[in-house]
N, C-alpha and C positions, 0 to 999 in steps of 0.2 A: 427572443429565442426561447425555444424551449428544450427538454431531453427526453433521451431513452435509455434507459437502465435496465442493467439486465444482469444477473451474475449465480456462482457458480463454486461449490466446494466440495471436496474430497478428505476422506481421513489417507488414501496412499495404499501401499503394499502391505508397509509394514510396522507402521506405530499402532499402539493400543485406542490413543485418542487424538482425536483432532484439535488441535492447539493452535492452528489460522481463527481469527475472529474477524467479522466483518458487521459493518454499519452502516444504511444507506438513508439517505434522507433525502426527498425530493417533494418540488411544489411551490406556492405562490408564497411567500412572506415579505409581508407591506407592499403586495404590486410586485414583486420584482419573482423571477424564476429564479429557484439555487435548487442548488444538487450540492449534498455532501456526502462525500465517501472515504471511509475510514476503513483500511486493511492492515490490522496484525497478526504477527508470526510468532508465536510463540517458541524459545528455542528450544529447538527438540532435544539437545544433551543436557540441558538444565532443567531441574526437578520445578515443577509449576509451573512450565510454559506456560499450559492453556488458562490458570488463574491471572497470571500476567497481558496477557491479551484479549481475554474477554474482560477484565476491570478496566481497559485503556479504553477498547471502543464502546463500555459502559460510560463513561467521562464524558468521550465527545459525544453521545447520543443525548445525552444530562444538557451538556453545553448547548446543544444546537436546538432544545425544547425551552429552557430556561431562559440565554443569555442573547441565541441567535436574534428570533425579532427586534428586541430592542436596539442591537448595535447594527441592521441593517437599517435603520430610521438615521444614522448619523453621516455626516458628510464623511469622516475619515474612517469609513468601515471597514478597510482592511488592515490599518495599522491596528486596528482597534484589536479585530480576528489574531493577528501576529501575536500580540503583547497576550489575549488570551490565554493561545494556544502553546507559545513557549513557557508560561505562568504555568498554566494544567500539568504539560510534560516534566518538566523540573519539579513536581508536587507529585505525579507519579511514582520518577522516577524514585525520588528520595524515600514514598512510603513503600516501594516496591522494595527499595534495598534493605531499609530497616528491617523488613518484613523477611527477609531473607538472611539477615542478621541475627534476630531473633529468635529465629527457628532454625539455627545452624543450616541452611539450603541456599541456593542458588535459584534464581529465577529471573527472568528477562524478554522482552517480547522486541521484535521492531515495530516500528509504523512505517506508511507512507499513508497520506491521505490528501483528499484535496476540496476545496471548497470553490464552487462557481457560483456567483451572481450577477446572471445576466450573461454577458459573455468574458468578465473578466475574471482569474483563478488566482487560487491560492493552495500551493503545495506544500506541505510538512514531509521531513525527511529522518529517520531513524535507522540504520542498520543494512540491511540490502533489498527487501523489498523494493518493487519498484513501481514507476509512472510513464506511461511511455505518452506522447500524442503520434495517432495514424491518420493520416488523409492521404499524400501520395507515395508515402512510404510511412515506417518505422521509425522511432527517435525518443530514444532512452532521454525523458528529462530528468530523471532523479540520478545521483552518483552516488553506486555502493559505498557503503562502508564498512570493506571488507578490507582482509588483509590482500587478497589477490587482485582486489583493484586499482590498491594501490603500489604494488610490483608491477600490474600493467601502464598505469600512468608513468611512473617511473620510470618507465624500458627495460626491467626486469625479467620481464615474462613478455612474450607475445598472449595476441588473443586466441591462440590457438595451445597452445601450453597450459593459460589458463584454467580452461574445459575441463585438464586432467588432475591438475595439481591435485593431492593430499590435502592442501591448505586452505580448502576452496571455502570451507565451511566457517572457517577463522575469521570473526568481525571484531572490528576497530570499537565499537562500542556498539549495545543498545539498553534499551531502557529496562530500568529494574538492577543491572548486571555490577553497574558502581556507582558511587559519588555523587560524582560529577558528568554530567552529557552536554554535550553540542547539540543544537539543534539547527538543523536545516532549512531554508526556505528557498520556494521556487514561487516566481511570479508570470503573472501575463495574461494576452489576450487569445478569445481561440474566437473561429469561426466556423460558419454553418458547413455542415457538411465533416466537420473531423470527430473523432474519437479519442476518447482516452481510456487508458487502460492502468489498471492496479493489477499487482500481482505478487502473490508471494514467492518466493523462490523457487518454490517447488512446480511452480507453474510453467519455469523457463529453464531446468536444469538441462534436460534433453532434447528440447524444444528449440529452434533457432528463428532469431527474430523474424528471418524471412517467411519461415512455416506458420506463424502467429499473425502477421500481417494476409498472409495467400488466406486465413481462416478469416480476419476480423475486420475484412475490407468495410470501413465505413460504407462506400454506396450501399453494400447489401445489408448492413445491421437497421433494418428501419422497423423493428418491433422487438420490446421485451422478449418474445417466444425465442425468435429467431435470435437473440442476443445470446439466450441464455443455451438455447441448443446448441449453437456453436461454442459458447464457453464450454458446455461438457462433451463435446466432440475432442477439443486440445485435450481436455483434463483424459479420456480415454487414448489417445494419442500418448502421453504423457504415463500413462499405467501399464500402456502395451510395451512401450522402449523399457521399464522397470524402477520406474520414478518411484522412492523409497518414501521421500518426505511427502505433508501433505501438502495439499493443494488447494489454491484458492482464487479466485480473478474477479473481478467487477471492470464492465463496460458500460461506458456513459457517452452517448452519440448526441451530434447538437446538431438540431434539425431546426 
């Protein structure tokens, strides 16, 4: 298998800086095809978002030039990726909070990101960013970690309530923000013909999954150009309804 990458950012309406970081890495390592894609959100009401999020996807760009080749040569290469990448995040997280400690501030970023080799993946999860896979529809694999997702899980909130709520921007954790963090993993295999999508929240406030899919139909995403034109067609969709935060996507098609 191979891919097609293509992706897409925005500073928004109305912030000073753009505080979404993104990292893309694709190509042959030892014979095999991988795609890595690493999207952080810097949170926009905490002072150093954007140092929070471009340090994170500095790390995994570090990781996937230094550490990647050689754990791709090993038979258990993806436990190997796991133990990595939750090692890296927990070492973040902690110099992110020190760092925040000692300079009386607050700062915090999410991830979502996801590694393929060959055709099977590996998904990291931090905060509400998300991962979707498109082929014949739409399909959130990542679960927010927000407060409003989880009054929706709960039967608190419809998904329609949610949209509105005051509370929408409230997350359960991310990285930098405390302590201690959870992290996330999502596994599997994908096949020829589907898509996947990263995206920051700012990408799907206004946005509904249906009109993101009717835009990002895998049969039609078969070049960079076209990947990336259409990612900034949403992202202008997405300015014109008055999408405040910024904005950010990466599309990875497997062809």
């Amino acid at each position: 298998m191979s891919y097609v990458v293509g992706a897409a950012t925005d500073i928004g309406l109305v912030k000073d800086t753009n505080q979404d970081s993104l990292v893309i890495k694709s190509g042959k390592c030892n014979a095999k095809e991988v795609v890595l894609a690493v999207l952080c959100d810097g949170m926009g009401g905490l002072n150093k978002g954007e140092l929070a999020s471009a340090e994170t996807v500095r790390r995994f760009g570090k990781w996937s030039e230094e550490q990647l080749p050689k754990i791709v040569e090993q038979g258990n290469m993806f436990r190997q990726i796991r133990e990595d990448w939750n090692g890296m995040i927990t070492d973040i997280n902690q110099q992110l909070y020190m760092y925040g400690q000692d300079n009386h501030t607050n700062l915090g970023t999410t991830i979502t990101g996801i590694i393929i080799v060959d055709n099977e993946y590996l998904i990291i999860n931090v905060g509400d960013s998300r991962t979707y896979i498109l082929d014949e529809d739409i399909y959130q694999l990542t679960e927010d970690q927000s407060l409003i997702a989880r009054e929706v899980k709960l039967g608190r909130l419809t998904e329609e309530q949610a949209k509105t709520d005051p509370r929408k921007n409230v997350l359960l954790q991310c990285v930098g923000a405390t302590e201690d963090i959870e992290v996330e993993f999502y596994d599997g295999k994908l096949a020829s013909g589907q898509g996947v999508l990263l995206c920051s929240d700012g990408f799907r406030h206004v946005v509904s999954d249906d009109e993101i899919y009717s835009y990002l139909k895998p049969d039609d995403m078969n070049s960079e150009l076209i990947i990336t034109q259409t990612l900034r067609q949403l992202i202008a969709l997405n300015i014109a309804r008055k999408e405040s935060d910024n904005i950010t996507a990466a599309f990875i098609k497997v062809v």
